[in-house]
C-alpha atoms as a printed R data frame, in Angstrom:
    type eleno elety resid chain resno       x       y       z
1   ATOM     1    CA   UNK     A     1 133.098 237.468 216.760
2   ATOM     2    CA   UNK     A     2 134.200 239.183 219.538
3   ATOM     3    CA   UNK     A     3 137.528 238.060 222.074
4   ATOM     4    CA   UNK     A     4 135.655 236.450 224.955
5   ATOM     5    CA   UNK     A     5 134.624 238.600 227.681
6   ATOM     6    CA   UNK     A     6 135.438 238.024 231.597
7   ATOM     7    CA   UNK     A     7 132.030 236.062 232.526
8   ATOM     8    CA   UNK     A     8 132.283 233.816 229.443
9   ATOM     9    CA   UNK     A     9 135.942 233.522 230.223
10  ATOM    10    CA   UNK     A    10 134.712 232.290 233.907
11  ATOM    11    CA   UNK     A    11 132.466 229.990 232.350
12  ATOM    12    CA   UNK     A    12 134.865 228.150 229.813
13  ATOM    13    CA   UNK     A    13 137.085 228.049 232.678
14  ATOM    14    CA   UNK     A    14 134.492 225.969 234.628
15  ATOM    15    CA   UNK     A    15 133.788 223.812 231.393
16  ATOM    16    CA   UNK     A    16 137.413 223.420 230.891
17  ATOM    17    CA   UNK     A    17 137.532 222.163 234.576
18  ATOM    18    CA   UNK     A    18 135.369 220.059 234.369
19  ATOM    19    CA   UNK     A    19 136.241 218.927 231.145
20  ATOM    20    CA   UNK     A    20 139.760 218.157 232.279
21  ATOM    21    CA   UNK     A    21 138.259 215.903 235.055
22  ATOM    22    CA   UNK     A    22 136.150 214.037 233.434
23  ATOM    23    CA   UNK     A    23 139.180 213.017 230.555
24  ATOM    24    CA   UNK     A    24 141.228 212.280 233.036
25  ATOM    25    CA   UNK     A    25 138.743 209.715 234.490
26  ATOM    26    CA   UNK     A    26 138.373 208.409 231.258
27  ATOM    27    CA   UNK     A    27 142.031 207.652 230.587
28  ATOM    28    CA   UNK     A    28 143.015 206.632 233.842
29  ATOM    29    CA   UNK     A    29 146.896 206.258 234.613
30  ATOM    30    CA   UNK     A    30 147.211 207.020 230.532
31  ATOM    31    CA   UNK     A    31 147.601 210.581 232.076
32  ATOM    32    CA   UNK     A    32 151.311 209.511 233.691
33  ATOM    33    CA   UNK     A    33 152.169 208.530 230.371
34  ATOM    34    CA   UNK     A    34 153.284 212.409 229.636
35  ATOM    35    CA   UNK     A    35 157.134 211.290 229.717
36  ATOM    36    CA   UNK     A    36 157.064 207.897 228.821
37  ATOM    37    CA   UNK     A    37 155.345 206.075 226.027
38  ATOM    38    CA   UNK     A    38 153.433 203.326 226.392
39  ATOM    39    CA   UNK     A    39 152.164 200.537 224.279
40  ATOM    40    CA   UNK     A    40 148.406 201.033 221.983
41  ATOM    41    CA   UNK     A    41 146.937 198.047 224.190
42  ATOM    42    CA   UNK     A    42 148.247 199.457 227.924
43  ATOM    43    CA   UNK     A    43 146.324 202.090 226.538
44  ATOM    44    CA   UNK     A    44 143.044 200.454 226.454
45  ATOM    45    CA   UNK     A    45 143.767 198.569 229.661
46  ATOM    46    CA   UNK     A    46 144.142 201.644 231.546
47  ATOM    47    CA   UNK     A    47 140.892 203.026 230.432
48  ATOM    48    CA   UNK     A    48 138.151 203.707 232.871
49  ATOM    49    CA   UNK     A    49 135.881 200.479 232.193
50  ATOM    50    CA   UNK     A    50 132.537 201.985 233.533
51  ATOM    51    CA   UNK     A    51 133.073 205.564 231.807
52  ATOM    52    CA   UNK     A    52 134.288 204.493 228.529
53  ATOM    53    CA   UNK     A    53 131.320 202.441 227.492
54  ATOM    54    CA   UNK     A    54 128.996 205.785 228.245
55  ATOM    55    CA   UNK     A    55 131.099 207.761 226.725
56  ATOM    56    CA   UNK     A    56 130.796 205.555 223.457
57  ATOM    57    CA   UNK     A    57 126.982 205.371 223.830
58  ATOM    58    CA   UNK     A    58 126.607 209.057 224.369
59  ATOM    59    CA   UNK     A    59 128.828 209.598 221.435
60  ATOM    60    CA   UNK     A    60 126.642 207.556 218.996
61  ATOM    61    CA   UNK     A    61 123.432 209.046 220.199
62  ATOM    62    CA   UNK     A    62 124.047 211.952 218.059
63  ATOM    63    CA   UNK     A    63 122.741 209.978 215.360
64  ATOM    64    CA   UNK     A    64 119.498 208.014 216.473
65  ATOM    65    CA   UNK     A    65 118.262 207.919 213.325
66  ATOM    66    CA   UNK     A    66 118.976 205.027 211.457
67  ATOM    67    CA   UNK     A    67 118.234 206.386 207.686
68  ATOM    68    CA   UNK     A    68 120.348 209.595 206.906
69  ATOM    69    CA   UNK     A    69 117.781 210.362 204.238
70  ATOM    70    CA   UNK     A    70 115.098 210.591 207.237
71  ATOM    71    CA   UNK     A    71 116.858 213.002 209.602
72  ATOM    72    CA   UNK     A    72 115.392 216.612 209.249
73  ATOM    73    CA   UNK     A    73 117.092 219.693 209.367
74  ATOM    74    CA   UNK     A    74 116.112 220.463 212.965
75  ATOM    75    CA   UNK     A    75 118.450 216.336 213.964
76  ATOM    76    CA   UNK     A    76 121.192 218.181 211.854
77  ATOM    77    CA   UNK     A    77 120.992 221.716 213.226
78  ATOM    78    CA   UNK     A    78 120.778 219.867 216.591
79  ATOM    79    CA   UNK     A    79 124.086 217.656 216.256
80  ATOM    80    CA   UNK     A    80 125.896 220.780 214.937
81  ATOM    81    CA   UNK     A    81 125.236 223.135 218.121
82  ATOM    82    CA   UNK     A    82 126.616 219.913 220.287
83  ATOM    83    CA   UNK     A    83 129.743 220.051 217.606
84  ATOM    84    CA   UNK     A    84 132.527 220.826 220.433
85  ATOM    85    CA   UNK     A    85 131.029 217.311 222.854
86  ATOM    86    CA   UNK     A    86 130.723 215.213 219.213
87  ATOM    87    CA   UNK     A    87 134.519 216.112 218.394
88  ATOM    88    CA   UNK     A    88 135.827 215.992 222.090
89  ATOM    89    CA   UNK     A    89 134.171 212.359 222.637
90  ATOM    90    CA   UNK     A    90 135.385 211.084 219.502
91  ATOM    91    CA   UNK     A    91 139.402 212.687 220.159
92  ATOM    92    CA   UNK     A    92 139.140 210.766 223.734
93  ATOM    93    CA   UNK     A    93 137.972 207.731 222.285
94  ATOM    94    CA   UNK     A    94 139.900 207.363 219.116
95  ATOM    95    CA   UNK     A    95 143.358 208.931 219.414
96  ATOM    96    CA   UNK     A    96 145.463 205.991 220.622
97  ATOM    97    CA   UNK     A    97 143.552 204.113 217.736
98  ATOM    98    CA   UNK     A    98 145.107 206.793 215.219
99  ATOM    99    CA   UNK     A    99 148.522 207.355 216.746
100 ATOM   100    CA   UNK     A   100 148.442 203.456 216.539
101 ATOM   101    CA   UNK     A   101 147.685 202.921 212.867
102 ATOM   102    CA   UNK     A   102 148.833 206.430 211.413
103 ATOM   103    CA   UNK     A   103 150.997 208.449 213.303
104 ATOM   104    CA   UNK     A   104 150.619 211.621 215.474
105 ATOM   105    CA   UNK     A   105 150.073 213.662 212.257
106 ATOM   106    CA   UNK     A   106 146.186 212.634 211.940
107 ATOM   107    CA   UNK     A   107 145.729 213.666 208.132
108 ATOM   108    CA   UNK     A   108 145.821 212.213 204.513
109 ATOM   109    CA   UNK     A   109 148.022 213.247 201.943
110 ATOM   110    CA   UNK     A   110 149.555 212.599 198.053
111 ATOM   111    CA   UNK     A   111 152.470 210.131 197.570
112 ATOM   112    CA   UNK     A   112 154.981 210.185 195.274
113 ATOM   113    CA   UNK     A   113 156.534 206.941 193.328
114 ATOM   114    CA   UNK     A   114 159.378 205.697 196.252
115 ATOM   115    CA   UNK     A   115 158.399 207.887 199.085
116 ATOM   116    CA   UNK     A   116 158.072 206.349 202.430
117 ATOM   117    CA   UNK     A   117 154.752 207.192 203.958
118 ATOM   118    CA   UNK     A   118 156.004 209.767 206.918
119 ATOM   119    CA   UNK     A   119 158.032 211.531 204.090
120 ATOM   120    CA   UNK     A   120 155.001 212.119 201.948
121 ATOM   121    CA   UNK     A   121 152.852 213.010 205.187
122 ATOM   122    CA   UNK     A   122 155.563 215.919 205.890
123 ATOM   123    CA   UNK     A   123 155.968 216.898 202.521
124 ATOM   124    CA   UNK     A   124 152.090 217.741 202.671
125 ATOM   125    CA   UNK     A   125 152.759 219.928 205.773
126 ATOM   126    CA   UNK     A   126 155.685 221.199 204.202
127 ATOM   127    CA   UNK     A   127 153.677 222.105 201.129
128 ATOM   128    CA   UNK     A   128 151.344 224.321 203.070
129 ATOM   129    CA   UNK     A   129 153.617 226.129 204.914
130 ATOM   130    CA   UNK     A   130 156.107 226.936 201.664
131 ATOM   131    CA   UNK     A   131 152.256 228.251 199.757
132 ATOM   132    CA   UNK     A   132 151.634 230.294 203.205
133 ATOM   133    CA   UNK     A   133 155.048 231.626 203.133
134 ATOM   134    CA   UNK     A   134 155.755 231.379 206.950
135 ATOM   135    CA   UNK     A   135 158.674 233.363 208.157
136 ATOM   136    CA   UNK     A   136 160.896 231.915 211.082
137 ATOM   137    CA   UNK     A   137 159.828 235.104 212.878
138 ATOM   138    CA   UNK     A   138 156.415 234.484 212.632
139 ATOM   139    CA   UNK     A   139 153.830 233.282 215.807
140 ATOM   140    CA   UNK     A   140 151.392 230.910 213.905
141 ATOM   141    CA   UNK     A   141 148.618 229.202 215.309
142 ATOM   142    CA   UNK     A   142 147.936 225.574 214.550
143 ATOM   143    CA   UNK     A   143 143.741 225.591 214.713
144 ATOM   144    CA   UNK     A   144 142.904 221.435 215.963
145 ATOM   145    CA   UNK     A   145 146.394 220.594 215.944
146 ATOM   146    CA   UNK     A   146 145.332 216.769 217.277
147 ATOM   147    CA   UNK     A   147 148.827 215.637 219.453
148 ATOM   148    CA   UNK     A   148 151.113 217.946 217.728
149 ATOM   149    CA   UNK     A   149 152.659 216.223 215.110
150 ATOM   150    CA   UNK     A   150 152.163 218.790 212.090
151 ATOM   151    CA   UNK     A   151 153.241 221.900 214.447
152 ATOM   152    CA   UNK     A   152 156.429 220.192 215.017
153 ATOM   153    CA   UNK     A   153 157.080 219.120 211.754
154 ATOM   154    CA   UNK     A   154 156.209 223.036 210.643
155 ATOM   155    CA   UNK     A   155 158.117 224.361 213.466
156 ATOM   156    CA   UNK     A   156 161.184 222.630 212.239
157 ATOM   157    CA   UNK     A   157 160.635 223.631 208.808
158 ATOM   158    CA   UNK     A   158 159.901 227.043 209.099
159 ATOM   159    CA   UNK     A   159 161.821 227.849 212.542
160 ATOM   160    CA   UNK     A   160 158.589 229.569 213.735
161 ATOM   161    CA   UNK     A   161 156.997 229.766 216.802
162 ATOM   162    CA   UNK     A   162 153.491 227.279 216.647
163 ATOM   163    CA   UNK     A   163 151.204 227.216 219.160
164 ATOM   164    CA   UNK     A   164 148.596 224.395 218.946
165 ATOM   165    CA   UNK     A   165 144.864 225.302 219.998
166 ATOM   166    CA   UNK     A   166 142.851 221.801 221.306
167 ATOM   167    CA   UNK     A   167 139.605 221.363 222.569
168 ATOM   168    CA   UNK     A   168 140.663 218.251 223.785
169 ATOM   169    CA   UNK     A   169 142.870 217.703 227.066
170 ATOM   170    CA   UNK     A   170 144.362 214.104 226.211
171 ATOM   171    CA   UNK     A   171 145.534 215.376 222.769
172 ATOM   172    CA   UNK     A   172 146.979 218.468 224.504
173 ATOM   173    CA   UNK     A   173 148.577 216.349 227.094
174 ATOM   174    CA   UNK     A   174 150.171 214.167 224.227
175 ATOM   175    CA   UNK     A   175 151.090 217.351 222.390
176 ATOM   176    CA   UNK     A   176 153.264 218.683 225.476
177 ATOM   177    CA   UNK     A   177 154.947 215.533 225.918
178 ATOM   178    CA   UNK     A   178 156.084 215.281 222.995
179 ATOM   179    CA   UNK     A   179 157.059 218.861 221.976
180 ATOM   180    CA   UNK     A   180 159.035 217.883 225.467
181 ATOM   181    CA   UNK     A   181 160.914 214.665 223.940
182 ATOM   182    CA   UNK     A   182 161.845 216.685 220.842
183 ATOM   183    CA   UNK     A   183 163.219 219.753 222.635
184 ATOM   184    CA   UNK     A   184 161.135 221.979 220.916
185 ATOM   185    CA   UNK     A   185 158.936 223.297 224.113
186 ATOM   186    CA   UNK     A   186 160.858 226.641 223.452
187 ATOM   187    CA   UNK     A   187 159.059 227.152 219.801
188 ATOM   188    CA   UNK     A   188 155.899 225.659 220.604
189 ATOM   189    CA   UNK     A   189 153.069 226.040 222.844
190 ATOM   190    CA   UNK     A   190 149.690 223.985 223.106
191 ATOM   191    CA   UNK     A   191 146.424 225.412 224.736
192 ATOM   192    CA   UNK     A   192 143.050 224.483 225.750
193 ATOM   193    CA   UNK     A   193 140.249 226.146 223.581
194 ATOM   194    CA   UNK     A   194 137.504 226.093 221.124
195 ATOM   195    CA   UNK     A   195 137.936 227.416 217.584
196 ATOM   196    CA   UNK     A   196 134.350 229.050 217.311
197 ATOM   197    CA   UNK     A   197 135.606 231.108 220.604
198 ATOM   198    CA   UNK     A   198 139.220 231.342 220.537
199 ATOM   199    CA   UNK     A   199 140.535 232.439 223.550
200 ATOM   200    CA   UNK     A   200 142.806 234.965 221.684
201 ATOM   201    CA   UNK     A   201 142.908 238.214 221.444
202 ATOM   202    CA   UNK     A   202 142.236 239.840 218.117
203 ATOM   203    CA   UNK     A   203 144.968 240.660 215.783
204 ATOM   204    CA   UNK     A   204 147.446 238.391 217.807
205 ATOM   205    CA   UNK     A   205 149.295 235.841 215.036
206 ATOM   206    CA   UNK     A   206 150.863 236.555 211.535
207 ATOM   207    CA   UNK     A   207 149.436 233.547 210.243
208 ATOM   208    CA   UNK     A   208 146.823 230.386 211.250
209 ATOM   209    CA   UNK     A   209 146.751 226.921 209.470
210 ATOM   210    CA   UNK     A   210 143.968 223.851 209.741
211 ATOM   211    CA   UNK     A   211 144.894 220.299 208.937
212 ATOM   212    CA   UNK     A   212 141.601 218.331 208.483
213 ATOM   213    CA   UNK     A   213 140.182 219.819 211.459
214 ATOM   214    CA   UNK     A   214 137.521 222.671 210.823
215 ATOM   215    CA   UNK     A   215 135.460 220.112 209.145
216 ATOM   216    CA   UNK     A   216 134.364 219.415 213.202
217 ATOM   217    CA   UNK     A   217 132.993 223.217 213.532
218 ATOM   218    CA   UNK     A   218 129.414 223.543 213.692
219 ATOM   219    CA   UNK     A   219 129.750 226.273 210.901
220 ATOM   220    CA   UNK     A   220 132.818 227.307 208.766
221 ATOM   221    CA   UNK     A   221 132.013 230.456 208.713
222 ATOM   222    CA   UNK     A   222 132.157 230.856 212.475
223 ATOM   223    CA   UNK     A   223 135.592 229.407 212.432
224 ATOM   224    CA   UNK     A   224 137.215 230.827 209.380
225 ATOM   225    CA   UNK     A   225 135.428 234.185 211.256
226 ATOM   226    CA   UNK     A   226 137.492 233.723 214.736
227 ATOM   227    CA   UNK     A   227 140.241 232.996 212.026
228 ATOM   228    CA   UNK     A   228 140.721 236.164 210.479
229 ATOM   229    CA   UNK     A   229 139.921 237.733 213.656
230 ATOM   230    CA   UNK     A   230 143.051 236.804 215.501
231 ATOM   231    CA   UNK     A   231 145.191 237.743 212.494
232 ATOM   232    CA   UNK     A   232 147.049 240.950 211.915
233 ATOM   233    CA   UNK     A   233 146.218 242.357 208.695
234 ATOM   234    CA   UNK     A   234 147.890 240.804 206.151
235 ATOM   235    CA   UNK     A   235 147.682 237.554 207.896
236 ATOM   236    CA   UNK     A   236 148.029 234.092 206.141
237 ATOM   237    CA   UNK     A   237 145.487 231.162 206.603
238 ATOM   238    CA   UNK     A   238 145.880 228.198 205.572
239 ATOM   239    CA   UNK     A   239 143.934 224.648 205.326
240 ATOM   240    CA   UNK     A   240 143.452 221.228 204.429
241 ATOM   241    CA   UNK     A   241 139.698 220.684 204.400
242 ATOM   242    CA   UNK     A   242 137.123 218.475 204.451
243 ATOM   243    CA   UNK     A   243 134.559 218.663 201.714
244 ATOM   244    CA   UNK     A   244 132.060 217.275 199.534
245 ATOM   245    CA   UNK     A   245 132.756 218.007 195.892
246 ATOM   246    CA   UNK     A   246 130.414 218.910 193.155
247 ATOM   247    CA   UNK     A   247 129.661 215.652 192.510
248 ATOM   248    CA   UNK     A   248 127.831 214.778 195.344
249 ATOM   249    CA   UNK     A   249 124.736 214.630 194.876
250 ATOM   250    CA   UNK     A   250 122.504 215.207 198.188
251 ATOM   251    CA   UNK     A   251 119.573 213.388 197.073
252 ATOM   252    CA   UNK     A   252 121.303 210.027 196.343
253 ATOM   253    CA   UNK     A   253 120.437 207.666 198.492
254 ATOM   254    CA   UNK     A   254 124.013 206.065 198.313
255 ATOM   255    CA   UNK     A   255 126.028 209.454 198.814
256 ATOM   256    CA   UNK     A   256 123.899 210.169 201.927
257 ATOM   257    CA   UNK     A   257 124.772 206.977 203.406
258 ATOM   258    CA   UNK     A   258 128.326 207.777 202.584
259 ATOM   259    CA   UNK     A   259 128.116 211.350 203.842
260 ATOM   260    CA   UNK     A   260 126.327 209.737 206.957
261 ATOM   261    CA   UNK     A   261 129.555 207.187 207.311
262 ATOM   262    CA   UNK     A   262 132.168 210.160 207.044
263 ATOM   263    CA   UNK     A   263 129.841 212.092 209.952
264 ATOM   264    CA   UNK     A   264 129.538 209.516 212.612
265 ATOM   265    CA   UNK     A   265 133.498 207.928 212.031
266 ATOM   266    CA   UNK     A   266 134.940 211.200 212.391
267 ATOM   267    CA   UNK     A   267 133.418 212.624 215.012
268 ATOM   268    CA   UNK     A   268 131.950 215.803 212.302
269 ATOM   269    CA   UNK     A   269 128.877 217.539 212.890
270 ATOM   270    CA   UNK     A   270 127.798 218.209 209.588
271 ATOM   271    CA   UNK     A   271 129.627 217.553 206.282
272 ATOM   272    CA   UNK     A   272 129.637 220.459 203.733
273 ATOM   273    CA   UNK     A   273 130.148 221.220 200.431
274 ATOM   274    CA   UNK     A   274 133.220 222.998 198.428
275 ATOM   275    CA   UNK     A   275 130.945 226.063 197.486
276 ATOM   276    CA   UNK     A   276 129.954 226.532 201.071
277 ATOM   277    CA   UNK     A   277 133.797 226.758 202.152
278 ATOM   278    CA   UNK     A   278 134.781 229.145 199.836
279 ATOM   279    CA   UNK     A   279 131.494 231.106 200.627
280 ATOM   280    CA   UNK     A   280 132.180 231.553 204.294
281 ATOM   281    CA   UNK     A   281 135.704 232.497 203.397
282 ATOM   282    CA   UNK     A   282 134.438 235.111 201.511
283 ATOM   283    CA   UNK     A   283 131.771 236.385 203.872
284 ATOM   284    CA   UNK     A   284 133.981 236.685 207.211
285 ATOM   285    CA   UNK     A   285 136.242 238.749 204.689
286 ATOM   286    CA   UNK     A   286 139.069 236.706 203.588
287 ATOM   287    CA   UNK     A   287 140.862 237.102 200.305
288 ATOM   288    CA   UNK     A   288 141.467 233.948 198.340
289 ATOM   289    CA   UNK     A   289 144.911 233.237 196.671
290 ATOM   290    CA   UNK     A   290 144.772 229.475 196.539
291 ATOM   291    CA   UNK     A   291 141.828 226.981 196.322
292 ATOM   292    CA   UNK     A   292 142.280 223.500 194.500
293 ATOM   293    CA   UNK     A   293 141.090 219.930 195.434
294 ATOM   294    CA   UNK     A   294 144.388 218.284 195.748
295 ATOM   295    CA   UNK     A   295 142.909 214.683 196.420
296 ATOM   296    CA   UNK     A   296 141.509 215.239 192.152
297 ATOM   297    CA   UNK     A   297 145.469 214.552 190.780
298 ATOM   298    CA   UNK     A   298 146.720 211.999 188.056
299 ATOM   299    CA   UNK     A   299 149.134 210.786 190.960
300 ATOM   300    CA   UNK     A   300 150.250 207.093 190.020
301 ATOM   301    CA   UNK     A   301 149.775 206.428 193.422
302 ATOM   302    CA   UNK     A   302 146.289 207.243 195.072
303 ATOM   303    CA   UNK     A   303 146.276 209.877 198.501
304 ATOM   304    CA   UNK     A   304 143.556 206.730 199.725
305 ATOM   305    CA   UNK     A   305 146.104 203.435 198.861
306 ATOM   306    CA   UNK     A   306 146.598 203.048 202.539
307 ATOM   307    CA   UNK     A   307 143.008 202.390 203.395
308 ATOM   308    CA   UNK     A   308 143.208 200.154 200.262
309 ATOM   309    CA   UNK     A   309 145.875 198.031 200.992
310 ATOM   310    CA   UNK     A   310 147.607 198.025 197.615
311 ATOM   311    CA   UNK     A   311 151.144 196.988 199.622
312 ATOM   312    CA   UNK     A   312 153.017 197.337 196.552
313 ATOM   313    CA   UNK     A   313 152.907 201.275 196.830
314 ATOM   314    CA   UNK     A   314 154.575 200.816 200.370
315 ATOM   315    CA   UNK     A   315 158.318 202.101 200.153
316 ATOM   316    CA   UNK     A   316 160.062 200.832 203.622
317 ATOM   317    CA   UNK     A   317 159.794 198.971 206.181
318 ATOM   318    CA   UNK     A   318 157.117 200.881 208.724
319 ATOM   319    CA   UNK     A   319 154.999 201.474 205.661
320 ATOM   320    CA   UNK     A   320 154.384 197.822 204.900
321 ATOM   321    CA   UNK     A   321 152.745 197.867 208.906
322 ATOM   322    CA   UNK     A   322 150.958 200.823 208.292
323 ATOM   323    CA   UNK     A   323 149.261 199.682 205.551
324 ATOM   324    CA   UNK     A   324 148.638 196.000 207.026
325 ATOM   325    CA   UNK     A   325 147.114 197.766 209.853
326 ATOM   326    CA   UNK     A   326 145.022 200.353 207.520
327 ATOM   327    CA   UNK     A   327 143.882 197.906 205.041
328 ATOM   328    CA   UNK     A   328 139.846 196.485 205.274
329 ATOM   329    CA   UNK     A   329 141.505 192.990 206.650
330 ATOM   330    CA   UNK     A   330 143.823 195.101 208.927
331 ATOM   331    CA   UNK     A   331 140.659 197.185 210.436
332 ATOM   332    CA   UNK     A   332 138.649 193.812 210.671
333 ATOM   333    CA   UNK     A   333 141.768 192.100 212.351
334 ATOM   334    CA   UNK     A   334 142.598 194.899 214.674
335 ATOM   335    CA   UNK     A   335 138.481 194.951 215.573
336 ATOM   336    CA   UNK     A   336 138.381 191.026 216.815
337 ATOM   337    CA   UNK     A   337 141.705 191.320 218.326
338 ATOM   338    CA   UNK     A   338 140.425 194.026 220.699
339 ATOM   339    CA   UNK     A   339 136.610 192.641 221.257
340 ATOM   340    CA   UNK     A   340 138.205 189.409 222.045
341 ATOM   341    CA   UNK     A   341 140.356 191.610 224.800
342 ATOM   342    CA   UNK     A   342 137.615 192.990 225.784
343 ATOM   343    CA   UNK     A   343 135.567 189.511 225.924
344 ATOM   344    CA   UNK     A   344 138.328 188.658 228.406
345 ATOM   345    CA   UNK     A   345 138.769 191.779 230.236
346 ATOM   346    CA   UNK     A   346 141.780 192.988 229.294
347 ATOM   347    CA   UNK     A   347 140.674 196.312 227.811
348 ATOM   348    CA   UNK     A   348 137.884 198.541 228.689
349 ATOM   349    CA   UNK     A   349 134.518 198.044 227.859
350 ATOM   350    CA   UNK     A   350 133.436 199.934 224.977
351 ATOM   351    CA   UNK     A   351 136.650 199.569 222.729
352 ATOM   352    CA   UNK     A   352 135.968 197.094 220.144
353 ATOM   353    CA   UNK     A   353 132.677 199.567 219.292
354 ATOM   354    CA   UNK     A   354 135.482 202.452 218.846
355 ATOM   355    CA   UNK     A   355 137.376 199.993 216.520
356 ATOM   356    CA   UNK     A   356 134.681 199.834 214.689
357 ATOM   357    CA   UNK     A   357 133.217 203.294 214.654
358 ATOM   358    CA   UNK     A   358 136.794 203.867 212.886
359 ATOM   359    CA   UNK     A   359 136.285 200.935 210.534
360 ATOM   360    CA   UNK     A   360 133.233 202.859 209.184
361 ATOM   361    CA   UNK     A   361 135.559 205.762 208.984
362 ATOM   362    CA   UNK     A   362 137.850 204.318 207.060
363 ATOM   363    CA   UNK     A   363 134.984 202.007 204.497
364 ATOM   364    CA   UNK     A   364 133.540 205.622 203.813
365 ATOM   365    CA   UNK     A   365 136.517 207.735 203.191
366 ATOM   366    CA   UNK     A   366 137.620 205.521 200.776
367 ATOM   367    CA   UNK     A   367 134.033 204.936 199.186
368 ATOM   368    CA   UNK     A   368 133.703 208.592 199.264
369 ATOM   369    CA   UNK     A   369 137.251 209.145 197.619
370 ATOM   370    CA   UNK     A   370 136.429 206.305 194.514
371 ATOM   371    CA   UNK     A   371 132.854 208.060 193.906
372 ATOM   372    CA   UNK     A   372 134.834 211.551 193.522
373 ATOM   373    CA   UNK     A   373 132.195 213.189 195.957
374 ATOM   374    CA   UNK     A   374 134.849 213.231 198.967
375 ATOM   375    CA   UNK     A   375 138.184 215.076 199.188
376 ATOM   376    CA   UNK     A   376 140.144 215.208 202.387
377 ATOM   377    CA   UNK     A   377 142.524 217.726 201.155
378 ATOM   378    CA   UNK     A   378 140.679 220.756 199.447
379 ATOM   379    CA   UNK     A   379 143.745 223.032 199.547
380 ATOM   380    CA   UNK     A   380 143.118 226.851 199.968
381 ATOM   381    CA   UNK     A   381 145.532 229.943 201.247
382 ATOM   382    CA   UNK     A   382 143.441 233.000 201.780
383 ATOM   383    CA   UNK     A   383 144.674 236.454 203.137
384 ATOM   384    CA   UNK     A   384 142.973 238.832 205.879
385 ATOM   385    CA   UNK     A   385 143.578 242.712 203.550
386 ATOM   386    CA   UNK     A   386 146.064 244.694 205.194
387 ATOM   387    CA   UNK     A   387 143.426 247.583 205.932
């Protein structure tokens, strides 16, 4: 794929625009909370009451039909060429829920025996940068870096320059405010753009990295393609991605319910399978140096015991509340707490159904995980050849 050209750069301006606008409405004064943080529940006061409710509606009407094993391939094909509305409506509904319960680093990762869980989630970015082999000289982009908390934590690590690409204004708002807080606006940067047309221009970064985010493209070989056309040659990329293993099974009745589950709480298109990832990586030209399910370990403790609620595996203080939160009784709790808000006007119309679009979220990851036809973290590192 080709850099844009100057109409469809007009264009995506316009949509940006308009975009911008219409996220701002949603989130109300939220926007003036750029330099100073404000509680999960001010959050959900300050949201627009009319607009939020049709943004939730439109957001679910992506999947009208009930059964998953009665859609056709036309309802599929359908959802995925609306992929970049699906995963912008989902980010503006759901990302105070997820800096609430999780962090600003929206991803899973493994834990070791002891470590607290904010360790463990840096060690995981840590892990991919040390197996991409970033150099502090490098310019990296971060492709759906979400509100910046893995650029930051890779920025420190590796002393390179990140810059976050977002198709979502809120989460780029949140991104520059806090880049701002932790002095690093120098080494970072955080821009408005969609990852199937990357305003970019080819051969521009020494290396590109996805945390759980691709899985919202309508196609990964369109995104892995505007990948290794913004590297130089020799260029790194690397990823976290979501996947269905080999042991799904898309004929079962139960998997596709799952698969269904993992679609509409995440705000994802179209879930695929391991084989087709490492296809499209091979077709847009990529070499592969690394590809391994890392959620398939003999870990003691589990990359999903957070959304089980085992509390024993918590190591300090904040992890005990994360995992309260996280837990099935934590999701239920945090669900009734905010439709009786709602009940009583406090928060927008419209949030107790985003609770529990998350709940689902949650019920299927972790049904997907125990099954072993889910992984979260398929870990690859593939090169762009030199010539």
């Amino acid at each position: 794929m080709s850099p844009p050209t100057a109409t469809s750069s007009v264009m995506a301006s316009q949509r940006d625009r308009d975009d911008l606008a219409l996220s701002k409405v949603l989130h109300g004064n939220s926007w003036n909370d750029n330099k100073n943080q404000t509680s999960f529940l001010s959050k959900l006061h300050k949201k627009d009451r009319e607009y939020q409710a049709s943004v939730v509606n439109e957001y679910l009407d992506n999947w009208k039909e009930q059964k998953p094993e009665n859609e056709t391939d036309d309802d599929r094909e359908k959802r995925a060429g609306a992929y970049k509305a699906v995963s912008n409506s989902f980010y503006d509904l759901t990302t105070d829920f997820y800096e609430y319960a999780w962090g600003t680093s929206f991803h899973f990762c493994r834990f070791r025996p002891y470590e607290p869980f904010q360790q463990a989630i840096a060690r995981h970015e840590h892990y991919l940068a040390a197996n991409m082999g970033i150099q502090s000289t490098w310019k990296v982009l971060d492709i759906g870096c979400g509100v910046g908390g893995p650029a930051r934590e890779i920025g420190h690590f590796t002393g390179a320059h990140i810059t976050g690409l977002n198709n979502n204004d809120y989460q780029i708002a949140r991104a520059k405010r806090y880049a701002a807080s932790y002095d690093l606006e120098h080494k970072s940067d955080f821009i408005k753009g969609d990852f199937m047309n990357m305003p970019i221009n080819d051969k521009s970064y020494d290396a590109c990295y996805a945390i759980e985010a691709t899985v919202h493209a309508s196609s990964l070989e369109g995104v892995y393609g505007e990948a290794f056309r913004i590297l130089k040659p020799g260029g790194v990329f690397g990823c976290y991605e979501w996947l269905m293993t080999d042991s799904y099974d898309p004929t079962n009745p139960e998997h596709l319910r799952i698969v269904r589950g993992l679609e509409v709480g995440n705000g994802i298109a179209k879930m695929v399978t391991v084989k087709d990832c490492l296809k499209a990586l091979e077709t847009v030209g990529f070499t592969i140096e690394i590809a391994k399910n890392m959620g398939t370990t003999d870990d003691k403790i589990k990359w999903y015991y957070p959304l089980e609620g085992d509390i024993r595996q918590a190591n300090a203080f904040w992890d005990y509340l994360t995992v309260l939160r996280t837990t099935t009784a934590g999701r239920t709790a945090t669900t009734y707490m905010v439709k009786a808000l709602e009940t009583f006007g406090l928060v927008a119309p419209g949030s107790a159904k985003v609770s529990s679009i998350l709940q689902t979220a949650a019920d299927s990851v972790l049904e997907g995980a125990r099954l072993g036809i889910f992984t979260p973290m398929y870990f690859f590192v593939a090169r762009k050849p030199e010539a």
